[in-house]
Steps between C-alpha positions, in 0.01 A plus 500: 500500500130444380650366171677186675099371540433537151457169276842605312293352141301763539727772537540677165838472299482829389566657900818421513574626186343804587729516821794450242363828359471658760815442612693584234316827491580582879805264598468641882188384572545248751119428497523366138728222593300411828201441282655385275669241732151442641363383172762347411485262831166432411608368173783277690733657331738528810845618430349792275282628774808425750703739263209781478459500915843522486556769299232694683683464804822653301295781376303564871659337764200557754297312284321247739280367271726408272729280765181388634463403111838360451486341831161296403664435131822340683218273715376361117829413426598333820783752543436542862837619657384810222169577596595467856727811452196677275255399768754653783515862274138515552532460847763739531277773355177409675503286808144451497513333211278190563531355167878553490535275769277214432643460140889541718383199684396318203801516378678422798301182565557376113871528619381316784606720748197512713592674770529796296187408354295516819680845581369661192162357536463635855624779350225499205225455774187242548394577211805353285516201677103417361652500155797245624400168242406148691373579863789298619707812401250698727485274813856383535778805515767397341484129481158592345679707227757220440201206464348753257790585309607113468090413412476236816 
């Protein structure tokens, strides 16, 4: 996940080519296409890195990171109703997951269903709520999410 904060210009070409590699020399490895699916995220190169968390899913089912991956990947493209599902595997395998559930309710709100919004972000803690954008969002519940959403 520390690769999503990396200026993607500075990420060298020759990674993911070494992932190829890699890959080709131990097709099993659902690592490979995680990072590789991380870099290529970075890069904004979407449906590839969709494809790799995908197919590390295929390959390990249990693989949180990699629907935590997808799931975030799915929030880039603005496929919501897809990274809502992602975000809910996560879940499913650890409750406690904080993150799982703020980035659930971000989705949910850019579908404008708030209510499920503010359930995840309970659910996500104080904490998640600081990172909320506008303080509108912050102060009002769900009316606050909706003037957010629409930029009033």
């Amino acid at each position: 996940m520390l690769l999503t904060r990396l200026n993607p210009s500075r990420l060298p070409t020759k990674a993911v080519s070494d992932f190829d590699q890699a890959i080709r020399l131990e097709l099993g490895n659902a690592n490979f296409y995680n990072n590789r699916g991380n870099l290529r995220r970075a890069r904004k190169v979407y449906d590839l890195a969709a494809a790799d968390f995908s197919e590390a899913i295929r390959l390990y089912p249990e693989f949180v990171y990699a629907y935590y991956n997808r799931g975030l990947t799915r929030m880039d493209q603005k496929e919501y109703d897809l990274a809502i599902v992602d975000f809910h595997e996560v879940i499913r395998f650890d409750p406690q997951d904080v993150m799982a559930y703020y980035h659930r309710g971000l989705a949910w709100s850019a579908k404008e269903q708030f209510e499920s919004a503010i359930q995840d972000f309970d659910r996500a803690g104080p904490e998640a709520v600081l990172r909320l954008p506008g303080p509108r969002a912050r102060e009002g519940g769900p009316e606050g999410l909706r003037r957010a959403h629409r930029g009033v």
